[in-house]
C-alpha positions as CSV (number, residue, x, y, z in Angstrom):
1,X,19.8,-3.4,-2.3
2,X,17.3,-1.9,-4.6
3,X,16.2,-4.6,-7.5
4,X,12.8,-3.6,-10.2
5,X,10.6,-5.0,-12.0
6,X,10.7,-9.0,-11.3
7,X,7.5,-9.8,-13.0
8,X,7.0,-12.9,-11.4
9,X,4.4,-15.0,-13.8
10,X,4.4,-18.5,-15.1
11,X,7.9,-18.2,-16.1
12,X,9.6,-20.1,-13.5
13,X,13.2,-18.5,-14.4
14,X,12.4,-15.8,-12.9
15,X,11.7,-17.5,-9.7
16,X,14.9,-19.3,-9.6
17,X,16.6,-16.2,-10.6
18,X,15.0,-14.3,-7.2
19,X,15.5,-17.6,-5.2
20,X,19.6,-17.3,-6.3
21,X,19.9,-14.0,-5.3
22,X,18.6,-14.4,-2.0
23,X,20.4,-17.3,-1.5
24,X,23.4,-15.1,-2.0
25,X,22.1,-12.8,0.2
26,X,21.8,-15.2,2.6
27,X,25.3,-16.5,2.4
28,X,26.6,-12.9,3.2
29,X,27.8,-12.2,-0.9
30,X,26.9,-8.5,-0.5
31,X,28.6,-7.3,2.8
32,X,26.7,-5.1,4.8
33,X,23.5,-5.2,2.7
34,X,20.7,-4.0,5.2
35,X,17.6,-4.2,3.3
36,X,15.7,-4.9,0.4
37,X,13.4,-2.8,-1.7
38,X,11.4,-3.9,-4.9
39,X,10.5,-1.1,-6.8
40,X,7.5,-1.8,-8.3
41,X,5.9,-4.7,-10.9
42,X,6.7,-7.9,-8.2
43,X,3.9,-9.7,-10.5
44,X,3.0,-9.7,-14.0
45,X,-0.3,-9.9,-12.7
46,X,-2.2,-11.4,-9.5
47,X,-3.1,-14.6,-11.8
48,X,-3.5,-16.2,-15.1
49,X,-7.0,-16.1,-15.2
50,X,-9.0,-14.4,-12.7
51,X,-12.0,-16.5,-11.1
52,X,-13.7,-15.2,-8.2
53,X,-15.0,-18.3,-6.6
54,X,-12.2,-20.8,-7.8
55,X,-9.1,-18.2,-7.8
56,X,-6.9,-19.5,-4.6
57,X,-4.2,-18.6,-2.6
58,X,-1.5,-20.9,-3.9
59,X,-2.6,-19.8,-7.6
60,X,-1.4,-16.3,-6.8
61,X,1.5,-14.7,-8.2
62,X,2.1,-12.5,-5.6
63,X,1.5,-14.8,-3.0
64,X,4.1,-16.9,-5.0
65,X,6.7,-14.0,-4.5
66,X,6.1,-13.2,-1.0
67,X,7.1,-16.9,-0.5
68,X,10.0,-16.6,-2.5
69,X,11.1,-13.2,-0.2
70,X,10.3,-14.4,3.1
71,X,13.3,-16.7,2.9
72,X,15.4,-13.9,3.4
73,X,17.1,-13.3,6.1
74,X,16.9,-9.2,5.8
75,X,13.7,-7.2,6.1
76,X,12.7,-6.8,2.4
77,X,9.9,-4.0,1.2
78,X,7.8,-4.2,-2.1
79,X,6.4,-1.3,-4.2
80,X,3.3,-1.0,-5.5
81,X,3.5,-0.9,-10.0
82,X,1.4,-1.1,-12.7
83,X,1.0,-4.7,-12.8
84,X,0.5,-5.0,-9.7
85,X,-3.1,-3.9,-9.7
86,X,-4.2,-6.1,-12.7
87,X,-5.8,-9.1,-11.2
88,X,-4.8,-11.5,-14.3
89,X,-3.7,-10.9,-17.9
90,X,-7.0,-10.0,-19.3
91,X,-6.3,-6.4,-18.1
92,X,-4.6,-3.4,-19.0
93,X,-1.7,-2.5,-16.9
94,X,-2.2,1.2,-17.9
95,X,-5.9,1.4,-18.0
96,X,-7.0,4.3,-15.5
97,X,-9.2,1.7,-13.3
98,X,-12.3,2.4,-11.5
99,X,-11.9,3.5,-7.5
100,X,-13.6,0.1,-6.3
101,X,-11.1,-1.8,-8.6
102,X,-8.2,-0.2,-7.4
103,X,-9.6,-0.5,-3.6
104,X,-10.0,-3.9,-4.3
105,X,-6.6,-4.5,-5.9
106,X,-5.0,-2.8,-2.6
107,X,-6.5,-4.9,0.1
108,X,-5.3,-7.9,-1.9
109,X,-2.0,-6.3,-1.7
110,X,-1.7,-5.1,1.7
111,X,-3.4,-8.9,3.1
112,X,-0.6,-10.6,0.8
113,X,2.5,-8.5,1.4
114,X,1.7,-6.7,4.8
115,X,2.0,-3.4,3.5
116,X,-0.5,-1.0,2.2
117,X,0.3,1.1,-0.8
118,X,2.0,4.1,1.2
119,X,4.0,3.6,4.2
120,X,7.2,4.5,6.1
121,X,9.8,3.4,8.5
122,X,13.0,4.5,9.9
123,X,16.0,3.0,9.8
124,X,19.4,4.0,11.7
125,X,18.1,7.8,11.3
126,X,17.0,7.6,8.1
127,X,13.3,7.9,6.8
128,X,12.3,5.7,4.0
129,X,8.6,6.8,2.4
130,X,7.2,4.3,-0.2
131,X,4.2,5.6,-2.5
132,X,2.0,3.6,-4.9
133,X,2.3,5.9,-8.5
134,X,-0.6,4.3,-9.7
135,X,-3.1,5.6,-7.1
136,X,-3.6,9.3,-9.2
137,X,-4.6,7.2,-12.5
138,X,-8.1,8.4,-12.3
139,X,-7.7,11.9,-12.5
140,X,-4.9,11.4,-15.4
141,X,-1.9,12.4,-12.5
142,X,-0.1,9.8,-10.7
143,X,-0.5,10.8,-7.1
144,X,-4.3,11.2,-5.2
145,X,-4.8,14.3,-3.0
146,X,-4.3,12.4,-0.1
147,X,-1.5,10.9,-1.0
148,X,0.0,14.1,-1.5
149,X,-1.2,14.8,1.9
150,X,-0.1,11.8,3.6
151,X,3.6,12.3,2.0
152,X,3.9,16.1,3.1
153,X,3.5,15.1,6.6
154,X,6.0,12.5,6.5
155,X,8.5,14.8,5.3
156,X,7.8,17.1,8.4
157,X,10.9,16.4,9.4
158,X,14.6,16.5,9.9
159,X,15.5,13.6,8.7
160,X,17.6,12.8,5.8
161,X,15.0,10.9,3.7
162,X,15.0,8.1,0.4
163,X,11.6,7.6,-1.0
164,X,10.6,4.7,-3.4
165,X,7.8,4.5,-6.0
166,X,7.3,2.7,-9.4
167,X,7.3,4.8,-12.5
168,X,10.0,7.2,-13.4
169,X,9.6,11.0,-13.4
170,X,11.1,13.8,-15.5
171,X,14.4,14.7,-14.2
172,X,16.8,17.8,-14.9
173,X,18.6,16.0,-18.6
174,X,17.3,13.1,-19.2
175,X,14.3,12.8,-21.7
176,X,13.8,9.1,-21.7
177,X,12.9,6.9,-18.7
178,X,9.8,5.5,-20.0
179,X,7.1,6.2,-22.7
180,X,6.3,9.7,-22.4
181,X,2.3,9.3,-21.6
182,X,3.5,6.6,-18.0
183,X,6.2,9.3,-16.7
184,X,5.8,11.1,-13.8
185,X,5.7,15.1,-15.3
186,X,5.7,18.1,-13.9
187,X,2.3,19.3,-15.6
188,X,0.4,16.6,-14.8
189,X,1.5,16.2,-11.2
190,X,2.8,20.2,-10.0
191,X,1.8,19.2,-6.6
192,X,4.0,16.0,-6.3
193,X,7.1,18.1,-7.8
194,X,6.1,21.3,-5.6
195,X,6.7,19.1,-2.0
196,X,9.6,17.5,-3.9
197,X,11.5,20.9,-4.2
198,X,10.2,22.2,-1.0
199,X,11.9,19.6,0.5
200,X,14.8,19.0,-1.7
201,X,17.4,18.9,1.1
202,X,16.0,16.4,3.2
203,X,15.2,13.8,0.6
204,X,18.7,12.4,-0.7
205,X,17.3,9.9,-3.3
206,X,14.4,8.7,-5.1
207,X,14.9,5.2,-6.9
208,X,11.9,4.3,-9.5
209,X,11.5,1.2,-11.7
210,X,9.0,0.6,-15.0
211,X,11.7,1.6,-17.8
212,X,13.4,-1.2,-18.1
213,X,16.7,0.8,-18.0
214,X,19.8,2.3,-16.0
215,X,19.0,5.9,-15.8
216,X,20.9,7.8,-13.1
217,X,19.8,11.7,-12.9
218,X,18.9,14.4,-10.6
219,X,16.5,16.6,-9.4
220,X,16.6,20.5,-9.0
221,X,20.0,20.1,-9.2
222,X,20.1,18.4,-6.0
223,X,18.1,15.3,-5.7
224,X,19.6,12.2,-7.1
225,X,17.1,9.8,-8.9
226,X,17.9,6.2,-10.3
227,X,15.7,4.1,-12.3
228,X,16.9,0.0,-11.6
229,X,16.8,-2.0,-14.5
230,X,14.4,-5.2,-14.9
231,X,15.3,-8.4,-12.6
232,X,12.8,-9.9,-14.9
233,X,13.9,-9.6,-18.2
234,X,17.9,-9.7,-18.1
235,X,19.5,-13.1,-16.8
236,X,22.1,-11.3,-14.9
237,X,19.8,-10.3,-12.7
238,X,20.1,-6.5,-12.5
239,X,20.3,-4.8,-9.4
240,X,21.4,-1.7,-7.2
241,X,23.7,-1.3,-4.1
242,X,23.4,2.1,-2.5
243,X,25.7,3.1,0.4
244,X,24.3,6.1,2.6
245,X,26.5,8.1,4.7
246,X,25.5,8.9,8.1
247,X,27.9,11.8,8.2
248,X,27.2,13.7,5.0
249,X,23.6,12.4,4.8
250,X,24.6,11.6,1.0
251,X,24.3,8.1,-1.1
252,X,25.9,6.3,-3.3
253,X,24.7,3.7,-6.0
254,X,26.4,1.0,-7.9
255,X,25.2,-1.2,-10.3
256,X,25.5,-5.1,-9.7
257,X,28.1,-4.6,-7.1
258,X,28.9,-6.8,-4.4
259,X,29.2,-3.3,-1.7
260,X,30.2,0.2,-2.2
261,X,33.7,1.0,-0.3
């Protein structure tokens, strides 16, 4: 199950709305659901107000949320957005931050979640590669260098792979995912879209959040990409099923479905 986008803030709705969905999960609703992926925005931001000496633990957001998660009974594995690297709603979610500031935002992020920005697992043969799109802001492109280093290595491989990052990118048709100036492009970021078609066959999805819409495309003709709508701001609680097939090394994606047949 891949959900976006759950903006968890002061708005306790959207807790209970995550809490009832893992409670499903947890009451077998969505038969043979494996894992769960966030992609992207778990907080609005870290806290209300940011206080260095008198910010605490139980005052953070994303503490708040990695509470709410670790009642489920699956392995679940958040993404890196936006607004997850402001530290309270004084800040810009876009603003292209300083390196210390984003350093800093990071290690509060990999000591709440467990996970640093980029990392990757494998699961029943298949290799999943998540990537924080937010780590390029300085240099106006989405990726870092060594990001871009770091994700050529991990598709070294033979492996049929799904990778999993937070802002949408320019696809073969459509022309809006997001506002043009937050989209992954290819002039901004050739490098990112050069290992992408190098290694077109291997990776067999991409799923983004940050639009706030269903977008379902592809890539080179080959790569299908889906952008999950926001948990956070529709009360059905948006989210994405996606089936792989061991056989064909394909996937499928449904919409707020309870399993893909």
């Amino acid at each position: 199950m891949v959900i976006s986008d759950t903006h968890i803030s002061s708005d306790t709705s959207k807790d209970n709305r995550l809490k009832d969905l893992i409670l499903k999960i947890n009451r077998g609703e969505f038969p043979g659901v494996e894992l769960l992926f966030v992609s992207g925005d778990v907080v609005s931001s870290h806290y209300i107000q940011y206080d260095s000496l008198n910010s605490r633990k139980e005052t953070s957001r994303l503490q708040k949320a990695v509470d709410i998660f670790d009642k489920l009974n699956i392995p679940y594995y958040l993404i890196m957005g936006n607004h997850d690297y402001k530290i309270d709603s004084q800040h810009d979610s876009d603003y292209p931050f300083s390196f210390s500031y984003l350093h800093k935002m990071e290690d509060i992020w990999q000591k709440t979640t467990g996970h640093s920005p980029n990392y990757s697992f494998i699961h029943n043969g298949w290799k999943f590669i998540i990537l924080s799109s937010f780590r390029g802001r300085q240099r106006t492109q989405h990726f870092s260098d060594k990001q871009l280093d770091w994700l050529k290595k991990e598709l070294n491989n033979d492996l049929p792979s799904l990778l999993f990052f937070h802002h949408p990118l320019k696809t073969d048709h459509f022309k809006v995912w997001c506002s043009y100036k937050t989209r992954i492009n290819p002039k901004r970021d050739s490098q990112f879209y050069d290992i992408l078609k190098r290694n077109k066959n291997s990776i067999k999805g991409i799923f983004v959040g940050h639009g706030h819409f269903w977008v379902h495309d592809s890539l080179f003709d080959t790569i299908p990409v889906y952008e999950t709508d926001s948990f956070a701001d529709n009360k059905k609680a948006q989210f994405l099923i996606v089936a792989v097939d061991n056989f064909n090394k394909t996937v499928q994606a449904a919409k707020n479905a309870k399993r893909i047949d």
